[in-house]
C-alpha positions as CSV (number, residue, x, y, z in Angstrom):
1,X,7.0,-93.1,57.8
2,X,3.4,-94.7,57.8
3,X,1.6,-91.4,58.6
4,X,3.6,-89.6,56.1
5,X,2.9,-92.1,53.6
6,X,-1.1,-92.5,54.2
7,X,-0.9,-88.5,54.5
8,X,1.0,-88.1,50.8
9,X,-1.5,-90.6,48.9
10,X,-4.7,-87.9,48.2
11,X,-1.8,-85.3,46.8
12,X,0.3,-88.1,45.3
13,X,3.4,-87.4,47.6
14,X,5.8,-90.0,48.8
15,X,6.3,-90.1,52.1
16,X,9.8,-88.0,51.6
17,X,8.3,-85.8,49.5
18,X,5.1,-85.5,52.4
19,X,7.9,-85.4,55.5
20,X,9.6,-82.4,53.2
21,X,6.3,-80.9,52.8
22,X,5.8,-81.2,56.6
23,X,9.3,-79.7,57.5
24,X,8.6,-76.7,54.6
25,X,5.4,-75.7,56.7
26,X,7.4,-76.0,60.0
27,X,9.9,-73.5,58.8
28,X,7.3,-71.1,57.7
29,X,5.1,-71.6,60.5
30,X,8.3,-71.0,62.6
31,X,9.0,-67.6,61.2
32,X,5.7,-66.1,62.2
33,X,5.3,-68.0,65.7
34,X,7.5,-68.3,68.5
35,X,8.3,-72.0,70.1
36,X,6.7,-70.9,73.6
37,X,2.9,-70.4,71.8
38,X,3.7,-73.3,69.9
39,X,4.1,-75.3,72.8
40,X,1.0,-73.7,74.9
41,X,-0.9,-74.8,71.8
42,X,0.7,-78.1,71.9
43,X,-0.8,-78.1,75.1
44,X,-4.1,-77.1,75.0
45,X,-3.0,-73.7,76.9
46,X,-3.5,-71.5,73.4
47,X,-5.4,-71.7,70.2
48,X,-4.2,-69.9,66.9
49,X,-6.5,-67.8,65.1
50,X,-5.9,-67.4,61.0
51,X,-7.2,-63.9,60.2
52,X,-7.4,-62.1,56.6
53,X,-5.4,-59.6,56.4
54,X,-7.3,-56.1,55.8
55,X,-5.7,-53.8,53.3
56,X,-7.3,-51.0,51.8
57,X,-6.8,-51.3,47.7
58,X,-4.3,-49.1,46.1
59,X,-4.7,-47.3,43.0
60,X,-1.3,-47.5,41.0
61,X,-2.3,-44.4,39.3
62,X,-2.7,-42.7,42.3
63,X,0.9,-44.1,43.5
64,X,2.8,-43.0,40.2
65,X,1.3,-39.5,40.1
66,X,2.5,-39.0,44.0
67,X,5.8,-40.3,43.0
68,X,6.3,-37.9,40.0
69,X,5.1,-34.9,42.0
70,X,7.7,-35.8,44.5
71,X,10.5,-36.0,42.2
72,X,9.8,-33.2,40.4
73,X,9.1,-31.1,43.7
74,X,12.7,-32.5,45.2
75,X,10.8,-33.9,48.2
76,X,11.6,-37.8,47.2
77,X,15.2,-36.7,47.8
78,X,14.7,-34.8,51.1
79,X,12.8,-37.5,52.4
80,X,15.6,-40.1,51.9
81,X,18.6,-37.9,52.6
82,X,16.6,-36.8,55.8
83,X,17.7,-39.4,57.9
84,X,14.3,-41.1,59.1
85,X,13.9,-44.7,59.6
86,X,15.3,-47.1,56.9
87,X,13.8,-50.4,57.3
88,X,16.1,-53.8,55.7
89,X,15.4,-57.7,55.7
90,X,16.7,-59.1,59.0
91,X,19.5,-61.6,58.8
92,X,18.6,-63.1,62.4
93,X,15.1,-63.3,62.0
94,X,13.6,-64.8,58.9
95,X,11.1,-63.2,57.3
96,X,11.1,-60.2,59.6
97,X,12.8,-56.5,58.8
98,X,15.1,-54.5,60.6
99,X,14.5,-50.5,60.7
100,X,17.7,-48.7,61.7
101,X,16.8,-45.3,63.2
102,X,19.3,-42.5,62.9
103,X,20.5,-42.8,66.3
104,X,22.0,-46.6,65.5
105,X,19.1,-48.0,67.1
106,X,17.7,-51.1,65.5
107,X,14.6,-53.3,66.0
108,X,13.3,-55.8,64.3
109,X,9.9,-56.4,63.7
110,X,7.0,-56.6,60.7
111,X,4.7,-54.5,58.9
112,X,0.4,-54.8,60.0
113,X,-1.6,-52.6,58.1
114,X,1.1,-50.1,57.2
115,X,2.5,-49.6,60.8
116,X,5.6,-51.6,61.8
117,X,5.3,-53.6,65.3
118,X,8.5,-54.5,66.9
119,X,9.0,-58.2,68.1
C-alpha cells in the first residue's frame, strides 16, 4: 500500500485508485504478451522492445471511390458471398481476432501491417 501510495501522489491517485491503475496496465499488457516472456523478463532472460507501428497513410477519398466502384461493379458482393476468410473478435483471447476459413478452420491471431499472424 506504501508503494502505491508514494506512486499515486505526482498524478494525484490514492493508492486504490494507483493499485487499479496498476492492475488496468496488467490486463492490457497481458493481452499482448504471454506469461512465459513476462517471466523471462522478470528474469533478466528477455527485454521488451516498444516499436511504432508503421502504416502507410490512407486517403479516405481514395477508400470511398474503391468502395462505390465495387458496388456498382457487383464485385463488393462477390467478394463477401465468395467464401474467403471472415475474420471476428475472439472470445478466448482478448483483444485478438479469429478468421474462420471456409473449410471450418479457425485461428486466432492479429493484424501487423495489413497481414494477419496467427498466435
Amino acid at each position: 500500500m506504501n508503494a502505491a501510495t508514494v506512486a499515486g501522489i505526482p498524478l494525484q491517485r490514492t493508492a486504490a485508485e494507483q493499485i487499479e491503475y496498476w492492475a488496468d496496465i496488467g490486463r492490457k499488457v497481458a493481452r499482448n504478451v504471454d506469461p512465459e516472456i513476462l517471466l523471462a523478463v522478470q528474469a533478466g532472460l528477455a527485454v521488451l522492445r516498444v516499436e511504432d507501428a508503421v502504416c502507410a497513410p490512407v486517403d479516405p477519398d481514395e477508400v470511398f471511390k474503391i468502395h462505390e466502384r465495387e458496388c456498382k461493379s457487383g464485385a463488393l458482393s462477390e467478394a463477401i458471398a465468395s467464401g474467403s476468410v471472415r475474420y471476428q473478435a475472439s472470445l478466448s483471447k482478448l483483444g485478438y481476432l479469429e478468421a474462420c476459413h471456409p473449410d471450418g478452420y479457425i485461428e486466432v491471431g492479429h493484424f501487423i501491417n495489413g497481414q494477419f499472424i496467427a498466435k
